[in-house]
C-alpha positions in Angstrom: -12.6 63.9 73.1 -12.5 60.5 71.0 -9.7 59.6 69.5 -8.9 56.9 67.0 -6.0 55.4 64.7 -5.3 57.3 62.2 -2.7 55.2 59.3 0.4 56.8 57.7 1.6 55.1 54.2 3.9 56.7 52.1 1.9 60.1 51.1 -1.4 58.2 52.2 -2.6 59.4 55.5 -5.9 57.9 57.2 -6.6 56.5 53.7 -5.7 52.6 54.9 -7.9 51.0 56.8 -7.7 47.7 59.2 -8.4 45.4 56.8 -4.8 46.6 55.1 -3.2 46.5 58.2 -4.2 43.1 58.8 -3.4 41.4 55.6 0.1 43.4 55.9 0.7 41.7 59.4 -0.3 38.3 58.2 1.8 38.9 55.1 4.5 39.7 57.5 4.0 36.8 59.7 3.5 33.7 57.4 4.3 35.0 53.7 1.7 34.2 50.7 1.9 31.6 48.0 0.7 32.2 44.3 -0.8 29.5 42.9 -1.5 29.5 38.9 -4.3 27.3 37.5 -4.3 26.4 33.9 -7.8 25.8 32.7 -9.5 25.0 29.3 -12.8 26.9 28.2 -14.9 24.3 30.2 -13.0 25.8 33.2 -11.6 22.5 33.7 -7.9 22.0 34.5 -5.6 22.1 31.6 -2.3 21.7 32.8 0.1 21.9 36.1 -0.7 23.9 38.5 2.3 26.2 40.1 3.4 27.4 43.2 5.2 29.6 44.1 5.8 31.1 47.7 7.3 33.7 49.3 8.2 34.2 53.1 6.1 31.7 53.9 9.1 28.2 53.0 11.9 28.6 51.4 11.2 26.7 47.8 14.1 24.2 48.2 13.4 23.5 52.0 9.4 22.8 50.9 9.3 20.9 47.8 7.8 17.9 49.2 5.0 20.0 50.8 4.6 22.0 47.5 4.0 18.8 45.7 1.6 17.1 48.1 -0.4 20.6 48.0 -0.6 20.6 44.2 -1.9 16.9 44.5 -4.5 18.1 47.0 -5.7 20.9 44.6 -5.4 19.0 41.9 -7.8 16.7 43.2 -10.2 19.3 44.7 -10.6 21.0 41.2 -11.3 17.5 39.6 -13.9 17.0 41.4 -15.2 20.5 41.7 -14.0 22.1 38.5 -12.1 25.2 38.3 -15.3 27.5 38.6 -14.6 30.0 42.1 -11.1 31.1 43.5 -12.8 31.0 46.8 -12.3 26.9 46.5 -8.5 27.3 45.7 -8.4 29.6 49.1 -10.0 27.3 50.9 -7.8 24.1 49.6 -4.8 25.7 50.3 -5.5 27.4 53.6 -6.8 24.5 55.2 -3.8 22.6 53.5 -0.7 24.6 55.0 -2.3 24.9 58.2 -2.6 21.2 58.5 0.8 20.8 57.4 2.4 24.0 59.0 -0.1 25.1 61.4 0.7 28.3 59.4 -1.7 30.7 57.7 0.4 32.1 54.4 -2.0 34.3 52.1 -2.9 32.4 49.1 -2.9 34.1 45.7 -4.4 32.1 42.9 -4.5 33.4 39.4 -6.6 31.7 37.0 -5.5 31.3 33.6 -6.9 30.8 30.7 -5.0 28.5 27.8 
């Protein structure tokens, strides 16, 4: 008889799939940071971009590395605008694990001002 996995959460049962469990392990193992991105209505960068982590640094401990990555997105989203949330991802992905050889999730949240 086959048998597979079959996910409990909460009053969810078999209703989460892999791709949940996954991003909860990663969460688990190297936390996420937000990042917000100001932009204008050319989608062009209208202010500082924020970040903010969580189980990934503590904030006091990483405020060098927070700064350098804002200066590395900054510059990314001058020279490629502020058009997919794909190219923050990447940024910052391929930032941290430079830095950290950590993986945090990255949130961004585009905002427009």
């Amino acid at each position: 008889m086959p048998l597979k996995d079959v996910y409990v959460d909460g009053s969810l049962v078999g209703e989460i799939g892999d791709r949940v469990v996954q991003d909860r392990e990663r969460l688990s193992q190297n936390g996420f940071v937000l990042c917000y991105v100001p932009v204008d209505r050319q989608r062009r960068l209208a202010g500082e971009v924020r970040l903010i982590s969580q189980g990934f640094m503590p904030m006091d401990a990483s405020t060098r590395l927070m700064e350098k990555a804002k200066r590395t997105l900054r510059r990314t989203l001058k020279k490629d605008g502020c058009r997919q949330q794909e190219s923050i991802c990447k940024t910052l992905q391929d930032f941290f694990y430079r830095q950290t050889r950590s993986r945090p999730v990255i949130l961004p949240h585009v905002v427009r001002v």
